[in-house]
C-alpha positions as CSV (number, residue, x, y, z in Angstrom):
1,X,-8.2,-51.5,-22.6
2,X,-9.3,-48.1,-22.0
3,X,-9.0,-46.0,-19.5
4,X,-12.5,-45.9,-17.1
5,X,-14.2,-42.2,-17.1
6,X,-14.1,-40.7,-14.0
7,X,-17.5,-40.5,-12.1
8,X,-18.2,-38.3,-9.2
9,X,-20.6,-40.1,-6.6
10,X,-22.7,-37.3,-4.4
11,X,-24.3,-38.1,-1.3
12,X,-25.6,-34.7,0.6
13,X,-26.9,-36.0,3.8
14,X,-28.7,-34.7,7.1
15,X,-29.4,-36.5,10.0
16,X,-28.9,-40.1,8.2
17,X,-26.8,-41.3,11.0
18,X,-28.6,-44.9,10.7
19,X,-27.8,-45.5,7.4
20,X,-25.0,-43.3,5.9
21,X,-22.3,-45.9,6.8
22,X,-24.0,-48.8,4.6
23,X,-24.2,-45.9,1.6
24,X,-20.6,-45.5,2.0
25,X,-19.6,-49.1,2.2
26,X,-22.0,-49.6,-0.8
27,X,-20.2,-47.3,-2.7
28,X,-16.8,-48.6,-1.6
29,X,-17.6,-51.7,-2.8
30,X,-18.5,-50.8,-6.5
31,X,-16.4,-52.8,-9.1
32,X,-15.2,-49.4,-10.6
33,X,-12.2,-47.9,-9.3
34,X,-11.8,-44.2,-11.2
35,X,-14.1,-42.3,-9.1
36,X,-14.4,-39.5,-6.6
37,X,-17.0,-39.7,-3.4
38,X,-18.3,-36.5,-2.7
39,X,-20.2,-35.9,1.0
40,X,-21.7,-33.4,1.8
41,X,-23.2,-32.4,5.7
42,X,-25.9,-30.0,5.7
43,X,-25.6,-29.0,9.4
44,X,-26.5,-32.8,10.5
45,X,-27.6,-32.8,14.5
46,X,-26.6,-36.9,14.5
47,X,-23.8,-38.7,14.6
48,X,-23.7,-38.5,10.3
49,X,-20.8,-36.1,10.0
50,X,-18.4,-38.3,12.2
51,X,-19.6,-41.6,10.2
52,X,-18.2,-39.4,6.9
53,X,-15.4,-37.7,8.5
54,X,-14.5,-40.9,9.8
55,X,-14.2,-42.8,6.3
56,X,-12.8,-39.7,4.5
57,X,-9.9,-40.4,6.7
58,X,-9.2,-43.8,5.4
59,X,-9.8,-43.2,1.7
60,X,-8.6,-41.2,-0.4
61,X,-11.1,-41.0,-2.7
62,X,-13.6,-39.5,-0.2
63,X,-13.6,-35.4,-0.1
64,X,-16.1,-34.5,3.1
65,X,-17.5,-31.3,3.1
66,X,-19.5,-29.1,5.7
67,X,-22.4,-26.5,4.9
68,X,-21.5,-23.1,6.5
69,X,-25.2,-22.6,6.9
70,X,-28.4,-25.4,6.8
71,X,-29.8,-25.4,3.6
72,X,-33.4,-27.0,2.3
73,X,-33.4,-30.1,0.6
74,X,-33.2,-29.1,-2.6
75,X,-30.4,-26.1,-2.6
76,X,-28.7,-28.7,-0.6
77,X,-29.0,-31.2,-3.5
78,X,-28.1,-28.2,-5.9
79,X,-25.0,-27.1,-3.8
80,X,-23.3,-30.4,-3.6
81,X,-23.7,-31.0,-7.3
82,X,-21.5,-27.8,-7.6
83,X,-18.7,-29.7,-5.6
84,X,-18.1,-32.2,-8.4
85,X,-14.8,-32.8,-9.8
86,X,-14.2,-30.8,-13.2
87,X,-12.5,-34.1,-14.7
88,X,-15.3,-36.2,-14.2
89,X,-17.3,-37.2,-17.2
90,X,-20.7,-38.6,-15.5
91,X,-22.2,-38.1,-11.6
92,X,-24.2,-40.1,-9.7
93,X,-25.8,-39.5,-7.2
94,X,-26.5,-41.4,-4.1
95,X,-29.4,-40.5,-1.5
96,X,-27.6,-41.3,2.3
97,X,-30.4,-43.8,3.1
98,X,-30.5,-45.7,0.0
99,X,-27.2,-48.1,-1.5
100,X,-25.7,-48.8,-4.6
101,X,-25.2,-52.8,-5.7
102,X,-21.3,-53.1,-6.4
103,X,-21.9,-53.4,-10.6
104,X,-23.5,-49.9,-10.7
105,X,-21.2,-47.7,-12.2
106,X,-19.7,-50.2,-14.6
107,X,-22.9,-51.3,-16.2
108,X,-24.5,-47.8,-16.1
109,X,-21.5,-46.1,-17.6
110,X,-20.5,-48.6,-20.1
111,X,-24.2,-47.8,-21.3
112,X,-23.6,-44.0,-21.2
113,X,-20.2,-44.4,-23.6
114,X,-22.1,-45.9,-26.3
115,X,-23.3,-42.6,-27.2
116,X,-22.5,-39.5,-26.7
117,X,-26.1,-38.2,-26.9
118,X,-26.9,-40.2,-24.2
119,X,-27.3,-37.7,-21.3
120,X,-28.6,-39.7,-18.7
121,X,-28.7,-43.5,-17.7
122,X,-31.6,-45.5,-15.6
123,X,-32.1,-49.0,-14.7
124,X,-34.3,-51.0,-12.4
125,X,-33.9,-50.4,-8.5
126,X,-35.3,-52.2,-5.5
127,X,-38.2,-49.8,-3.8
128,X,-37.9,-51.1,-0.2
129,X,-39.1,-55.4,-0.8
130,X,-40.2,-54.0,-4.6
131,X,-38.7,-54.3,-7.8
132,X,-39.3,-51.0,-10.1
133,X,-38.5,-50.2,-13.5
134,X,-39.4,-50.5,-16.9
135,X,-41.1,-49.6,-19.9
136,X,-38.7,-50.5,-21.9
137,X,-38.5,-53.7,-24.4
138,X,-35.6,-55.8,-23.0
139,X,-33.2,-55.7,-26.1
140,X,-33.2,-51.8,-25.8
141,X,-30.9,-49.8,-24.1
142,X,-30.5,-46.7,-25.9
143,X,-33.6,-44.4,-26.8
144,X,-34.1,-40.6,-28.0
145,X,-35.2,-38.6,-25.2
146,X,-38.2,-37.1,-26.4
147,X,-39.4,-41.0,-27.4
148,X,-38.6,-41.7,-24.1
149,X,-40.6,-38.3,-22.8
150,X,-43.5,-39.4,-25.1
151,X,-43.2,-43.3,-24.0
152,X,-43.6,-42.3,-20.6
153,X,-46.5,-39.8,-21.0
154,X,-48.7,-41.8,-23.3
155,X,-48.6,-45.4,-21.2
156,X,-48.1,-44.0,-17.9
157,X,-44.7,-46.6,-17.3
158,X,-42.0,-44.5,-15.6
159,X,-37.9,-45.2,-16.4
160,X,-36.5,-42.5,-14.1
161,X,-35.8,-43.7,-10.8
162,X,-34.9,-41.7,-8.1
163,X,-31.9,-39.6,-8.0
164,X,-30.5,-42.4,-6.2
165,X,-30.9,-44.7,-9.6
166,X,-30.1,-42.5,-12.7
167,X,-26.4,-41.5,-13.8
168,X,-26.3,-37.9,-15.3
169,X,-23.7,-36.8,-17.6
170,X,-21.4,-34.3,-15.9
171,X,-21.8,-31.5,-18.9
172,X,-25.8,-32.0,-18.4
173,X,-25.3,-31.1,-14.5
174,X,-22.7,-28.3,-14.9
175,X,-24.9,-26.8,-17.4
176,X,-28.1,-26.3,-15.5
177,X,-27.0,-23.2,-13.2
178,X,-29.9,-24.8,-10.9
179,X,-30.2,-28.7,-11.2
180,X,-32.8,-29.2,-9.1
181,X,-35.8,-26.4,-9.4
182,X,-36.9,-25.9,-5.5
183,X,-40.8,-25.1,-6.5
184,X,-41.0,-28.5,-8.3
185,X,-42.9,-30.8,-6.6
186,X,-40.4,-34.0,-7.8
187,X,-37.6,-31.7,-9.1
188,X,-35.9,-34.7,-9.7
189,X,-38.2,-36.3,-12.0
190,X,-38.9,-32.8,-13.8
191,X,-35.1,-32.2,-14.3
192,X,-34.6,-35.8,-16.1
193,X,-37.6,-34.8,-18.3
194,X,-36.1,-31.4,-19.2
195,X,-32.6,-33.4,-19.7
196,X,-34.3,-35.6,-21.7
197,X,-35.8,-33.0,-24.3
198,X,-32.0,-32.5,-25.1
199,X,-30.4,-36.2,-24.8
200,X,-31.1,-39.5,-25.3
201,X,-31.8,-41.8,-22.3
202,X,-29.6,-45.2,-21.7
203,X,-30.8,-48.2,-20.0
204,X,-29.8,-51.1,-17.9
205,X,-31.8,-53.8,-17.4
206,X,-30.9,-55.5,-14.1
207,X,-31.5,-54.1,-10.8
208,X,-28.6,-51.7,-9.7
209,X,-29.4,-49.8,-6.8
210,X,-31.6,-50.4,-3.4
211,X,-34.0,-47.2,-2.8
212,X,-35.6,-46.7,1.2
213,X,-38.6,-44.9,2.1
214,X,-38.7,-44.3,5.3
215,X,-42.4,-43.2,6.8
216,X,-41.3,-40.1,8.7
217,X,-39.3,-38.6,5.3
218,X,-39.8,-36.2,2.8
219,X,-40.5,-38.9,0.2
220,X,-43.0,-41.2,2.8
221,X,-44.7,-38.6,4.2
222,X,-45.7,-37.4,0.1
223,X,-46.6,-40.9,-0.5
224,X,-49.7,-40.6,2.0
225,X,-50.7,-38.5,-0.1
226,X,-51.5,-40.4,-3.5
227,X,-48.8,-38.1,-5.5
228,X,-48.7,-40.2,-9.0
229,X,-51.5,-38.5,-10.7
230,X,-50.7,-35.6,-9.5
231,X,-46.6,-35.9,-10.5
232,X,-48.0,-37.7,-13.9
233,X,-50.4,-34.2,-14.7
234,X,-47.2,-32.1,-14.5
235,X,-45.6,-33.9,-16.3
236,X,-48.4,-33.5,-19.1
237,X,-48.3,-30.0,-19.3
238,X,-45.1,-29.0,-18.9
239,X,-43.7,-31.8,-20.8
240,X,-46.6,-32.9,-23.1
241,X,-46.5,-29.9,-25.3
242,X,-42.7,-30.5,-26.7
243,X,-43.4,-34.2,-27.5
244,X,-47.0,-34.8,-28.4
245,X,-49.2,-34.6,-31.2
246,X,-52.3,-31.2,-30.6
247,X,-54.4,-34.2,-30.1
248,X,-52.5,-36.7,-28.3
249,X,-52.1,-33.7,-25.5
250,X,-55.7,-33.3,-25.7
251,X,-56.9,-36.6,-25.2
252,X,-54.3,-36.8,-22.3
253,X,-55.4,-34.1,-20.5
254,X,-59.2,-35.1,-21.2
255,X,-58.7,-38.2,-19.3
256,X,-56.0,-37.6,-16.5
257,X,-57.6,-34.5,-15.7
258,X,-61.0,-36.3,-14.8
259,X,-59.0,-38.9,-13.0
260,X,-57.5,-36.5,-10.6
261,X,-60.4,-33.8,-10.1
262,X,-62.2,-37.7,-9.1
263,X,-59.2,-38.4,-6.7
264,X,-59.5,-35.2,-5.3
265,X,-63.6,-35.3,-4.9
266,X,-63.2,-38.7,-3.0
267,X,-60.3,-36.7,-0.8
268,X,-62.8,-33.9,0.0
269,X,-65.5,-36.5,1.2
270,X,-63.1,-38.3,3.3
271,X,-61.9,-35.2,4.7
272,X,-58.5,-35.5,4.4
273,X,-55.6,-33.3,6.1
274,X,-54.9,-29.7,6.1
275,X,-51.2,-31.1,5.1
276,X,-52.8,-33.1,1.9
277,X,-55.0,-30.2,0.7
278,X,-51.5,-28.1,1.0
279,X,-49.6,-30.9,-0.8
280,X,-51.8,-30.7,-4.1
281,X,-52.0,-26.8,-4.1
282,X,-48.3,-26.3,-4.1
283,X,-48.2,-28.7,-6.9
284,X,-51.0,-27.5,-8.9
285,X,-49.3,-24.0,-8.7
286,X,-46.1,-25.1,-10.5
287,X,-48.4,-25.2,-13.8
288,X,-50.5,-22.1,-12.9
289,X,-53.8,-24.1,-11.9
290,X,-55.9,-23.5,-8.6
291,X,-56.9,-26.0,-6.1
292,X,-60.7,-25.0,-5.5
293,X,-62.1,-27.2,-3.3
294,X,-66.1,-25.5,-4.8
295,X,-65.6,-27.3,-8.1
296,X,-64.8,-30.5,-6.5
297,X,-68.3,-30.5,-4.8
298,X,-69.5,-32.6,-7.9
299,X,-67.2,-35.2,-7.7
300,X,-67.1,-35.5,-3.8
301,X,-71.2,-36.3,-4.4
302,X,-70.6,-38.5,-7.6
303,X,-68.1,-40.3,-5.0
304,X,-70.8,-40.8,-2.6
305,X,-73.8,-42.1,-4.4
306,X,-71.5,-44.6,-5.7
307,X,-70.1,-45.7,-1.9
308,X,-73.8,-46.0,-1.4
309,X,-74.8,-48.1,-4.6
310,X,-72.0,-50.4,-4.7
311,X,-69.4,-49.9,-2.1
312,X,-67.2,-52.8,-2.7
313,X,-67.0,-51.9,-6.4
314,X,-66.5,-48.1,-5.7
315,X,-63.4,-48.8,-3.4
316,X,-61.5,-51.4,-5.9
317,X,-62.5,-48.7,-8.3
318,X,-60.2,-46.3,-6.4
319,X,-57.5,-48.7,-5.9
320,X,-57.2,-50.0,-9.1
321,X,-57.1,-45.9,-10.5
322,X,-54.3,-45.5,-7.8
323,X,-52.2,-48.2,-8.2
324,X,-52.1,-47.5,-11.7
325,X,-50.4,-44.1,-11.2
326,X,-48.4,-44.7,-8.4
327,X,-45.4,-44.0,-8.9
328,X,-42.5,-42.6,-6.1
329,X,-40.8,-40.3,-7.7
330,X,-38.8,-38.8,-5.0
């Protein structure tokens, strides 16, 4: 039988007090037994860095680490990715609130060795109560990247997870001097897509790993604020232009475009946030556009004579064009 690769779990955490203790014992509990547990504590106020210290104690396996200094999200992301083992052949990572289910790593890696092309692996996850995933036809497992980049683009269906669902290949992460780009909006999602112009994507079709949102974090907060189409766009143009046809881009941007610049016209007559408005112009600045809230002016009154002529219709009309981009790509 040979040997299993060595796999170095990450969990950077901060303030996860509540739930870092069922991430551990999630991960304890894999049926895999060559890997390395890395935890990281970015200056946590709670009681997280005892939980860790504590279980470091009793396992080997566990190497606990303190930040000298409090670092944002993503450079804390970035730096712990840096403390992986240099005989590990794939990392996954593990987000403190969320769990792994104890098959994880087996089925995930025993994708991964099929191919060495294969630079990263996803599966379905639990989203909270909800099942997410797929795309994919069930008897496939192992797709180019770029089909997967174009699969994804032209029907909208989403295979990448959270960082707490894919596995990356550990030459993939020690190769991007930055992992996780701190302007991106999802730098998660972008840096699977830019792994994915290189490598091939694996696949697992069962449900390997649970994924909470809470409502006062990063990820929940972003979700009041519709960020699919917005997330989806990006995508387009940074992405679109390596794996599309001239006109399959065109036709893209033809119709998500007026999606969103809709989206945003029924945002401005409802009078949304400062912190929404702020959300969308960060994100429109990663590919160089402007949020002007004059040439939505249109839209906002196109939303409005349609509340007033058929208000039921106009509402499920918003829904439906919602729900079919939401994705949380955290």
């Amino acid at each position: 039988m040979r040997p299993e690769p060595r796999v170095s779990v990450v969990s950077p955490f901060y303030n996860t007090g509540e739930y870092l203790a069922e991430a551990i014992e999630s991960v304890l509990a894999l049926n895999y037994s060559n890997f390395e547990y890395v935890l990281v504590n970015n200056k946590s106020t709670d009681d997280s860095a005892e939980i860790a210290r504590s279980y470091a104690s009793k396992d080997p396996r566990i190497r606990f680490f303190d930040n000298d200094v409090f670092l944002a999200k993503r450079q804390n992301y970035n730096a712990a990715l840096k403390r992986i083992g240099a005989d590990s052949r794939y990392v996954k990572m593990l987000l403190a609130d969320d769990a792994l289910y104890p098959d994880c790593l087996r089925e995930l890696v025993a994708v991964a060795e099929r191919d060495s092309k294969i630079g990263l692996v996803s599966s379905y996850c639990m989203n909270g109560d909800e099942p997410w995933g797929g795309g994919l036809a069930r008897d496939v497992s192992h797709i180019s990247g770029r089909e997967a980049c174009r699969l994804m683009l032209l029907t909208g269906c989403f295979l990448l997870g959270t960082p707490s669902v894919v596995l990356y290949r550990a030459d993939v992460v020690r190769k991007r001097s930055v992992f996780f780009e701190p302007s991106d909006v999802h730098a998660d999602t972008m840096a699977a897509y830019q792994i994915l112009l290189e490598h091939d994507l694996g696949f697992v079709h069962q449900i390997q790993s649970f994924c909470r949102t809470q409502a006062n974090s990063t990820t929940g907060t972003a979700l009041q604020f519709n960020p699919g189409t917005l997330d989806y766009l990006i995508a387009i143009e940074r992405i679109g232009p390596h794996v599309l046809s001239s006109e399959e881009l065109r036709n893209l941007r033809r119709r998500e475009w007026g999606y969103y610049w809709e989206f945003l016209g029924r945002s401005l007559l409802l009078a949304r946030e400062p912190a929404f408005w702020d959300y969308h112009r960060k994100g429109l600045l990663t590919i160089e556009r402007d949020l002007n809230k004059t040439r939505l002016v249109p839209y906002a009154a196109l939303a409005a004579a349609r509340l007033l002529l058929n208000p039921l219709s106009t509402v499920e009309r918003g829904l439906s064009s919602l729900k079919a981009r939401r994705v949380d790509r955290r």
